[in-house]
C-alpha positions as CSV (number, residue, x, y, z in Angstrom):
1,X,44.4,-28.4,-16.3
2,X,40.9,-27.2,-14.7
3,X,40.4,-23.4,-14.8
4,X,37.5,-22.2,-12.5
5,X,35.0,-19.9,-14.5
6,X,33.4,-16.9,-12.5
7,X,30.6,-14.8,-14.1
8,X,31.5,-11.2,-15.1
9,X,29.3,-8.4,-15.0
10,X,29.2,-6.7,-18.4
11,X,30.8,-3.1,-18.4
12,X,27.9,-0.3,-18.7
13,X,28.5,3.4,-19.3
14,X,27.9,6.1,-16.5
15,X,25.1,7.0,-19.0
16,X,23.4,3.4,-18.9
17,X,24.2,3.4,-15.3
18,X,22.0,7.1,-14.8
19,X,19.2,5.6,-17.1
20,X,18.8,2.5,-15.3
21,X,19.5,4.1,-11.3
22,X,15.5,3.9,-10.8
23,X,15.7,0.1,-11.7
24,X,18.7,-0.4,-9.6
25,X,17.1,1.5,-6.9
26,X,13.3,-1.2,-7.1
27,X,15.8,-4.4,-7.1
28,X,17.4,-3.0,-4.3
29,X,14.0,-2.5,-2.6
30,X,12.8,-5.4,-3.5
31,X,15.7,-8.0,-1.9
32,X,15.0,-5.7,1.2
33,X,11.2,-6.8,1.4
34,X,12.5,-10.7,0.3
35,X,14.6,-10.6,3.8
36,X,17.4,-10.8,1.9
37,X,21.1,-10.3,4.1
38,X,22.8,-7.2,3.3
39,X,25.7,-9.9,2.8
40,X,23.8,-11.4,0.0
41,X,22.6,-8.0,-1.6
42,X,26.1,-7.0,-1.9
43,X,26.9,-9.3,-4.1
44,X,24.5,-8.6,-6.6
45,X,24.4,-6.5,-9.7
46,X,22.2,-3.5,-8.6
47,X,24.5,-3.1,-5.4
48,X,27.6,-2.8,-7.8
49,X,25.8,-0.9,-10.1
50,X,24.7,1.8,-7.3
51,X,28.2,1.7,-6.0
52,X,29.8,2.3,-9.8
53,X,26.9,5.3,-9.8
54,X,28.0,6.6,-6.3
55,X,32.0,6.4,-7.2
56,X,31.9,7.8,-10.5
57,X,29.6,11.1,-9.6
58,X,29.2,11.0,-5.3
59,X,27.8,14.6,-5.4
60,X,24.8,13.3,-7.2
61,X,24.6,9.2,-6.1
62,X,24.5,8.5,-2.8
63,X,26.3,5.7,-1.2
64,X,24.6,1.7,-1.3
65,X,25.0,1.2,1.9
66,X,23.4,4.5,3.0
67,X,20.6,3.4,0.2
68,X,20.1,0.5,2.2
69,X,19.7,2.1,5.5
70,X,16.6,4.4,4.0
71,X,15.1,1.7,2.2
72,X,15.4,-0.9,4.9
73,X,13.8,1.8,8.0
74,X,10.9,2.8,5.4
75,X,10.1,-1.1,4.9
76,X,10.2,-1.6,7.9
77,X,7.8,1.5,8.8
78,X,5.4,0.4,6.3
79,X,4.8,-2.7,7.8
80,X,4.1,-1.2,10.7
């Protein structure tokens, strides 16, 4: 009997998630300059760890895909 393995993302606290937010937010930046697809940065780590951030306290996280939005237009500006 075959059993298909899929990688798990380790469970953080909201407090590791807050200490690490800057971190999340450069990754996110960073696949953004790459090109990347916002298909492809959704499956990464710092887009479920924004999204964790942004459902457990929205008043003070705002939402990845409104992240991605800002940082996308001010790439985009700065390359002019």
């Amino acid at each position: 009997m075959e059993t298909t393995m899929t990688p798990s993302i380790p469970q953080v606290t909201i407090g590791e998630l807050e200490a690490n937010y800057s971190l999340y937010c450069k990754a996110l930046r960073l696949l953004i300059r790459e090109g990347r697809s916002l298909v492809k940065i959704q499956r990464t780590v710092c887009w479920q760890r924004l999204a964790q951030l942004h459902q457990s306290l929205p008043s003070h996280y705002k939402d990845p895909d409104y992240l991605y939005v800002v940082l996308r237009r001010d790439t985009a500006s700065a390359r002019g």
